[in-house]
Backbone bond lengths (Angstrom), bond angles and torsions (degrees), N, CA, C in turn:
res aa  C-N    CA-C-N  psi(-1)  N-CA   C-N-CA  omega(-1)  CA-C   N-CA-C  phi
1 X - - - 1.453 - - 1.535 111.30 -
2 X 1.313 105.77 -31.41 1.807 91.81 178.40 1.079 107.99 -105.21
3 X 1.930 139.16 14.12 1.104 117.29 141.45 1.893 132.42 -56.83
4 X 1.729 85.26 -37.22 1.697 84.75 165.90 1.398 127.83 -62.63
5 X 1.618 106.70 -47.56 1.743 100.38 168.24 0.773 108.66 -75.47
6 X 1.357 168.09 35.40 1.277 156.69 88.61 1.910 111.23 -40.01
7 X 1.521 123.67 -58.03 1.223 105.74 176.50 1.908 126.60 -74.89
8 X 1.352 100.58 -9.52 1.718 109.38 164.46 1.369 95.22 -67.02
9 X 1.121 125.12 -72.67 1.576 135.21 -157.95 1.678 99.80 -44.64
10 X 1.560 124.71 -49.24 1.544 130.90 -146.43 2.247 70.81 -83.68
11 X 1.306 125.06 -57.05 1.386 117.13 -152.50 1.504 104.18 -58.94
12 X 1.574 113.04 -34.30 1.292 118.27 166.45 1.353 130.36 -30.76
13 X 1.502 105.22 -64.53 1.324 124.26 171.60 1.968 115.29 -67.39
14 X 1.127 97.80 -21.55 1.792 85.74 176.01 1.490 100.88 -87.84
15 X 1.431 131.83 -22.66 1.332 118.37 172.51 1.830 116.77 -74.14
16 X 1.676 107.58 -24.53 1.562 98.42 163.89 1.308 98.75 -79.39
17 X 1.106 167.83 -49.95 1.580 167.24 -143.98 1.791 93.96 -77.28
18 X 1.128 121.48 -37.49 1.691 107.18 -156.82 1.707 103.96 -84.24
19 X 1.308 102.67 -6.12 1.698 87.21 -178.71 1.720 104.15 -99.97
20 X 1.625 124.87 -26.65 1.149 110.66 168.33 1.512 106.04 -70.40
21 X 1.254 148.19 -48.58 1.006 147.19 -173.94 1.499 109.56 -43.43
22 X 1.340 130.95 -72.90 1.063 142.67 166.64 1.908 124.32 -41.10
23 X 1.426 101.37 -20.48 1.183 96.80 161.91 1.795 122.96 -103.08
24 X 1.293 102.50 1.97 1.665 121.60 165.14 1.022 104.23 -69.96
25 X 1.130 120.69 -50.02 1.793 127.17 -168.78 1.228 107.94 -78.55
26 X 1.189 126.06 -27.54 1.682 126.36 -176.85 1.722 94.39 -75.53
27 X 1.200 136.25 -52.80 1.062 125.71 -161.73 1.714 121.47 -91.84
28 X 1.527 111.29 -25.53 1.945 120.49 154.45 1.276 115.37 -104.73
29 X 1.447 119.12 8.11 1.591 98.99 168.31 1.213 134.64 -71.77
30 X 1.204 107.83 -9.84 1.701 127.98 170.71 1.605 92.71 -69.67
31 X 0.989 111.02 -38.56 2.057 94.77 -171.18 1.243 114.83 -56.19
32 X 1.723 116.61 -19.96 1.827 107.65 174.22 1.290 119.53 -94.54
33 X 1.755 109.06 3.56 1.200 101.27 162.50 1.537 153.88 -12.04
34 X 1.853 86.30 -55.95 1.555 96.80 -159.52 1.687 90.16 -91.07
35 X 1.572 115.46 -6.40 1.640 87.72 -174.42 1.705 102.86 -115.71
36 X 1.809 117.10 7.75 1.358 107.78 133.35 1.315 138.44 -53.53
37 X 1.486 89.67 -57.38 2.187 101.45 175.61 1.364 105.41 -54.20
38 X 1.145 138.81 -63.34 1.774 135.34 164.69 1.387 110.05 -18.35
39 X 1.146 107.02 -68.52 1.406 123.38 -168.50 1.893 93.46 -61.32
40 X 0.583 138.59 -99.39 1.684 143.73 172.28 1.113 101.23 -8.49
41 X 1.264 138.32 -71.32 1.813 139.54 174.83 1.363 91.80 -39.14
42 X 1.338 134.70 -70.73 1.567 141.83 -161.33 2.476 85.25 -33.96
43 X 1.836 91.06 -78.82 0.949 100.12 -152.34 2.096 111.81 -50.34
44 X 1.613 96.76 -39.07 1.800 82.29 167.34 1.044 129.98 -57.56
45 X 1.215 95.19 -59.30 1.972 95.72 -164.45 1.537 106.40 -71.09
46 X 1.700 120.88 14.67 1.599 114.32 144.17 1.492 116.72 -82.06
47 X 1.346 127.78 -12.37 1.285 147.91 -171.00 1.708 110.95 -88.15
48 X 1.482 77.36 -80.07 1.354 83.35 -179.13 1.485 126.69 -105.70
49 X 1.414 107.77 56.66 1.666 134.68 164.44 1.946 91.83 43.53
50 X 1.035 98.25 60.22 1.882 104.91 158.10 1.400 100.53 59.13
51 X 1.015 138.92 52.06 1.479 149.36 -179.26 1.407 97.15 -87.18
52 X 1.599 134.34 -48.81 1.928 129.27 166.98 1.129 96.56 -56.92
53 X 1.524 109.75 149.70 1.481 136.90 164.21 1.687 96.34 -77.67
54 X 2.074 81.80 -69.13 1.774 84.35 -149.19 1.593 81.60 -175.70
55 X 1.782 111.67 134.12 1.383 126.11 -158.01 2.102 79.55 -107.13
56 X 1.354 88.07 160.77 1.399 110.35 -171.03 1.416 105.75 -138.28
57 X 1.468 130.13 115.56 1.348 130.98 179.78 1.364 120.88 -94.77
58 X 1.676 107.05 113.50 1.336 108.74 -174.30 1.422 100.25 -103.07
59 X 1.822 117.63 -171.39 1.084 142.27 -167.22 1.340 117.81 -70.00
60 X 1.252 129.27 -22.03 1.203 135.59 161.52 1.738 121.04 -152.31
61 X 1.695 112.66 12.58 1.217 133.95 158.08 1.647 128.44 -125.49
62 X 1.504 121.67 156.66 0.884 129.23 134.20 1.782 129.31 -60.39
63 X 1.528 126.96 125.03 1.439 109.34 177.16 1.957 87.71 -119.11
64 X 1.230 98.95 132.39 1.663 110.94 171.88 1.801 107.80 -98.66
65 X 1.118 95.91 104.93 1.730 83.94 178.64 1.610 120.01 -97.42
66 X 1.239 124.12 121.92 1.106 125.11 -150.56 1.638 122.06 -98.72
67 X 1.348 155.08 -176.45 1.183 162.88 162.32 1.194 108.86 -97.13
68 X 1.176 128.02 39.14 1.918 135.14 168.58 1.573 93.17 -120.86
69 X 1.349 107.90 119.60 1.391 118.93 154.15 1.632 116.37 -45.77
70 X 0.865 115.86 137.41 1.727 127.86 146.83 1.884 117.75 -108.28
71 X 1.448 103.41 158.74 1.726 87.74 169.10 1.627 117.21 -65.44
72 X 1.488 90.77 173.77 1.240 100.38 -171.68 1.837 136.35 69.16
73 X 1.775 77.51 19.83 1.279 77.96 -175.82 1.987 145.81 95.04
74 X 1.295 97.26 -12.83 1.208 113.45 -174.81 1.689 113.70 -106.66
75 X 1.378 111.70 -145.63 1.452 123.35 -176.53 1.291 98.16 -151.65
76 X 1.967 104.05 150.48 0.787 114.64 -178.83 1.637 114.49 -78.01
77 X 1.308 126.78 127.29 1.703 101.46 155.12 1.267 104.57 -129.03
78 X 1.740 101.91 178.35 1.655 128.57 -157.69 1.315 97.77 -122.65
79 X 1.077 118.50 136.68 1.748 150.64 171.54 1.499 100.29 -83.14
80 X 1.287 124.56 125.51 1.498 113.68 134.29 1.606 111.04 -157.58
81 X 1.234 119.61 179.50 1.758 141.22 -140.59 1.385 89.62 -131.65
82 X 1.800 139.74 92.51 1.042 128.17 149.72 1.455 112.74 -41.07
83 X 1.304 125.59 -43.84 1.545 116.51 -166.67 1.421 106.83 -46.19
84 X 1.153 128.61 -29.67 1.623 115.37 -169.13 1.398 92.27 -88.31
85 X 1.213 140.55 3.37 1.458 117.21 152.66 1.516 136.53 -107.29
86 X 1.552 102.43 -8.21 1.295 129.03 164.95 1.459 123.28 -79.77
87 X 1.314 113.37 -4.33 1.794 115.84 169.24 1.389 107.24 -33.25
88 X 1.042 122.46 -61.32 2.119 125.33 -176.81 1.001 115.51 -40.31
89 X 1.694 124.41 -32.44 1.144 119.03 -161.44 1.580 113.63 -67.88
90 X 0.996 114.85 -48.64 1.619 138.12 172.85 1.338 127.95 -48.69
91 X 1.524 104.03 -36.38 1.187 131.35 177.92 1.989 113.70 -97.45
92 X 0.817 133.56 -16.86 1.205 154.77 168.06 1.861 94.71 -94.16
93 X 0.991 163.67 -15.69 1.285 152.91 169.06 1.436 92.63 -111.87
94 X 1.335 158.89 -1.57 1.122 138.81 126.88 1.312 130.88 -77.87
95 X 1.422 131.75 8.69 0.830 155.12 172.98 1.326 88.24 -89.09
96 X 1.114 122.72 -95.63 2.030 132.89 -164.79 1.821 95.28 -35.23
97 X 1.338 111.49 -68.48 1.634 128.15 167.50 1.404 92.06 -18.62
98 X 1.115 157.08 -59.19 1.652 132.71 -130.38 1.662 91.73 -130.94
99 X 1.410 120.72 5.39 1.585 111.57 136.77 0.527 147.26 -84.88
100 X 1.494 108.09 -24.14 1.623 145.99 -174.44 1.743 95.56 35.62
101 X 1.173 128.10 82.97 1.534 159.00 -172.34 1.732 88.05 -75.35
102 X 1.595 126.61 147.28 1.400 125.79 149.41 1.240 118.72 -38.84
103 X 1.354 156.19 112.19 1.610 141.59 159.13 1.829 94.52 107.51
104 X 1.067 112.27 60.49 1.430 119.79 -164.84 1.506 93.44 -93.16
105 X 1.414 130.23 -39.68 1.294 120.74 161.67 1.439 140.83 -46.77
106 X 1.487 108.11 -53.11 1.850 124.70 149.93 1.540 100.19 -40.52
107 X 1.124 111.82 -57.48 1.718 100.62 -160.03 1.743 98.69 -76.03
108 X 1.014 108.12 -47.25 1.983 95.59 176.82 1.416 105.11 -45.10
109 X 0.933 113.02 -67.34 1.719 119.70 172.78 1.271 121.53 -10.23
110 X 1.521 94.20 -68.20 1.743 108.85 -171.38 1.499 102.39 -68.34
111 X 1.069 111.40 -38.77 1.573 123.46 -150.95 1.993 79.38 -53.60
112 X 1.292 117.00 -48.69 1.653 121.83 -162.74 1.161 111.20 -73.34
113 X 1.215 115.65 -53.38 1.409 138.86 168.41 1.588 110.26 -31.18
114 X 1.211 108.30 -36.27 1.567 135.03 -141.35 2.284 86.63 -90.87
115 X 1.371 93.66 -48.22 1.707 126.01 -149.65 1.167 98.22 -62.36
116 X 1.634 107.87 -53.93 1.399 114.00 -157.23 1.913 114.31 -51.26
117 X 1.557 106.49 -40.68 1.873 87.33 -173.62 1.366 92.23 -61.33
118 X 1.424 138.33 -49.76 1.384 116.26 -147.20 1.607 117.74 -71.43
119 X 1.395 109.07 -14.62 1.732 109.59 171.57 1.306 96.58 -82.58
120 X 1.628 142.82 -35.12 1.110 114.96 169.59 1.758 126.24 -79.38
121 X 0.859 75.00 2.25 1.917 92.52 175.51 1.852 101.78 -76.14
122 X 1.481 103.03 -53.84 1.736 91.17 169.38 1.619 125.84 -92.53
123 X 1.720 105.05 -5.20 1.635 88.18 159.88 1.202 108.82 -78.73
124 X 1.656 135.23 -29.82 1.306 114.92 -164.35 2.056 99.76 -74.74
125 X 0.888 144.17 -2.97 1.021 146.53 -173.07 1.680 118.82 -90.22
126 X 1.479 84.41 -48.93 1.955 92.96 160.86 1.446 104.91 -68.45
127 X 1.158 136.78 -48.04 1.281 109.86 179.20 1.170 120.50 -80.24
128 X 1.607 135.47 -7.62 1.395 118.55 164.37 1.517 109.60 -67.39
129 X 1.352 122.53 -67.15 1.283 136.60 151.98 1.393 98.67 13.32
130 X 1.873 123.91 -92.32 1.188 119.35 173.28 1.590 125.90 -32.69
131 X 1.361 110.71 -49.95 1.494 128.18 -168.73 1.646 100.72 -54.91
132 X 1.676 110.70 -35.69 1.422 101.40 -164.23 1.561 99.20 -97.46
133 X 1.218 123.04 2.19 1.587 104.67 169.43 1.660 103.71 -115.55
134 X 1.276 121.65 7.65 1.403 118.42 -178.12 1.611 103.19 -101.38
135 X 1.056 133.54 -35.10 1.812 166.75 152.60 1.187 104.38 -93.70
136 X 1.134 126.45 125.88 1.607 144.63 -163.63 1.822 85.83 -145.81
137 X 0.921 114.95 -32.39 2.053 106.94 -169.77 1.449 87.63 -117.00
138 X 1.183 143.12 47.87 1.306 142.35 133.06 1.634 107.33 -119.58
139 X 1.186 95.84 -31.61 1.875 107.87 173.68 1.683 109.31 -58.76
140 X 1.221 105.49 -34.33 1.635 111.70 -170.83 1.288 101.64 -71.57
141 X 2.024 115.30 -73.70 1.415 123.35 168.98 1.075 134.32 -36.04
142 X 1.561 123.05 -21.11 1.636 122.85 -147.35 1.601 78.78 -111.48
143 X 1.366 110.88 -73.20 1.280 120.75 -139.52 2.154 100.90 -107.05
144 X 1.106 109.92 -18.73 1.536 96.12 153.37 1.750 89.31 102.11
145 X 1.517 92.49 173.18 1.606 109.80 166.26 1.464 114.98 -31.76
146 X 1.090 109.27 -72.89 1.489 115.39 -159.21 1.778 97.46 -98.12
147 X 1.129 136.21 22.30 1.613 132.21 170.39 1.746 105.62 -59.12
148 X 1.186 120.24 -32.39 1.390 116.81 -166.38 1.166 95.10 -103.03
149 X 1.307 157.74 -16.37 1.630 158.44 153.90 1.847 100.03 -43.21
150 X 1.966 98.74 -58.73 1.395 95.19 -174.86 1.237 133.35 -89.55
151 X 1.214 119.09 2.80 1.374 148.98 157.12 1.529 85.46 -39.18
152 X 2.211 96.80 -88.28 1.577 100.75 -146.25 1.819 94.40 -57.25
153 X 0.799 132.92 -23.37 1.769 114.67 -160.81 1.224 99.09 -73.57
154 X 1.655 139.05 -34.64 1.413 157.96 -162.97 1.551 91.50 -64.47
155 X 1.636 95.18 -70.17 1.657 104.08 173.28 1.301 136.40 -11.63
156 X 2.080 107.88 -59.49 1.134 119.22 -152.14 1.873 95.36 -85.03
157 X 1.490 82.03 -42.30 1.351 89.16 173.55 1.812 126.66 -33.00
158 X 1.659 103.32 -65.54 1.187 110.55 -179.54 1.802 116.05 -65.95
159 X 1.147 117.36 -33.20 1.952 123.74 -178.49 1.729 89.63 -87.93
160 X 1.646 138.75 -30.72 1.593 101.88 -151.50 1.986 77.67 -113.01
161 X 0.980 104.99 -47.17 1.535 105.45 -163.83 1.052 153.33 -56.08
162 X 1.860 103.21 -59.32 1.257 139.29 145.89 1.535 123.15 -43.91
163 X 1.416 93.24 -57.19 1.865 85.05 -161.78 1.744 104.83 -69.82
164 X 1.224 97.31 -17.85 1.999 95.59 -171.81 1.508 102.23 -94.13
165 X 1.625 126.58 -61.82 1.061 106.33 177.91 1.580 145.59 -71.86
166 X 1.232 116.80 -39.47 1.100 142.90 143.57 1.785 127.97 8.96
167 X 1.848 98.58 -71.77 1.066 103.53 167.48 1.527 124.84 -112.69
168 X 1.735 110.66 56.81 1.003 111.25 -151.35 1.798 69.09 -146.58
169 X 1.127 121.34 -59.34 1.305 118.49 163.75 1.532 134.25 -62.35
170 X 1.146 97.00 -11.69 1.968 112.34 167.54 1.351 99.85 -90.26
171 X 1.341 128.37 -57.10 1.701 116.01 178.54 1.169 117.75 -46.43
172 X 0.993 106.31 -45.37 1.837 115.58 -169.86 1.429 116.85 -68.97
173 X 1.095 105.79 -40.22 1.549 119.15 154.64 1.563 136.65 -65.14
174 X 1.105 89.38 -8.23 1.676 97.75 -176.25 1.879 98.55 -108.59
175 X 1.035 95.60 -13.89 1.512 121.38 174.62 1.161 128.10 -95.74
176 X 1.221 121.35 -10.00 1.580 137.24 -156.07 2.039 103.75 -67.40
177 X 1.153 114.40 -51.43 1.472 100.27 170.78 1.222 125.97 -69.18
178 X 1.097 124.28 -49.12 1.740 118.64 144.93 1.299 126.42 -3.90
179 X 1.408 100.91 -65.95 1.365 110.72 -155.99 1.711 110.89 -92.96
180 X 1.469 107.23 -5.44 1.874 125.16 175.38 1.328 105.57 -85.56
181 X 1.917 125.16 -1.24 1.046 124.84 -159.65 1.159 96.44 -90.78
């Protein structure tokens, strides 16, 4: 019986923890921007043979500007919103937050530290994603038969998978004696 009031009590506290948390992240989550977009350039242009120039951090986007012509002379670039892959983060530090574990600082830390490939794991995916329906004859050359099969599975991965489970299973784990208490 008092393992359950103990796990009401701990769920209690992650539902007060998720709205300050979540409003931390709304207002510095843009600060890991620039070392998601890095990280994402890193991971395309291993993919798709240096196809990014050079990512540009805007106000509430990433812009990837790319080495594919468009008419008129220009280049194509890709838009995307780390926030839709960074949801966990917020939620995974209110998670750790409402055990409050010994060394709760190390573990917030890591917990981010931890985050960053997998949000660049789904920006680089939104922008292939784009790349393969905006370029269809760089999609063929670059990335082959099945590049747009593994695109979308990469995709779902990074927007449905990653950002929810991911750091939901790293908190908990970093939490795990805590939370056996």
């Amino acid at each position: 019986m008092a393992d359950r009031a103990n796990l009401w009590a701990w769920l209690a506290r992650v539902v007060l923890w998720v709205v300050p948390c979540f409003a931390l992240w709304y207002y510095v989550g843009r600060l890991a921007d620039p070392v998601s977009g890095r990280l994402a350039v890193g991971f395309i242009n291993v993919v798709g043979n240096g196809v990014i120039e050079t990512v540009e951090t805007g106000a509430s986007q990433l812009t990837f500007v790319t080495r594919l012509p468009v008419g008129g002379g220009g280049v194509l670039t890709v838009d995307a919103d780390s926030r839709i892959y960074s949801y966990g983060v917020p939620f995974a530090m209110a998670l750790i937050l409402a055990a409050w574990p010994r060394g709760i600082a190390w573990r917030l830390a890591l917990v981010v530290v931890t985050l960053f490939p997998l949000v660049a794991w789904g920006v680089t995916f939104d922008v292939l994603g784009t790349l393969v329906r905006a370029a269809p004859g760089w999609t063929a050359a670059v990335l082959g038969q099945w590049g747009a099969t593994g695109v979308a599975i990469g995709y779902q991965f990074g927007s449905l998978i990653f950002p929810g489970l991911v750091p939901a299973a790293v908190a908990v784990g970093l939490s795990w004696q805590k939370l056996g208490r």
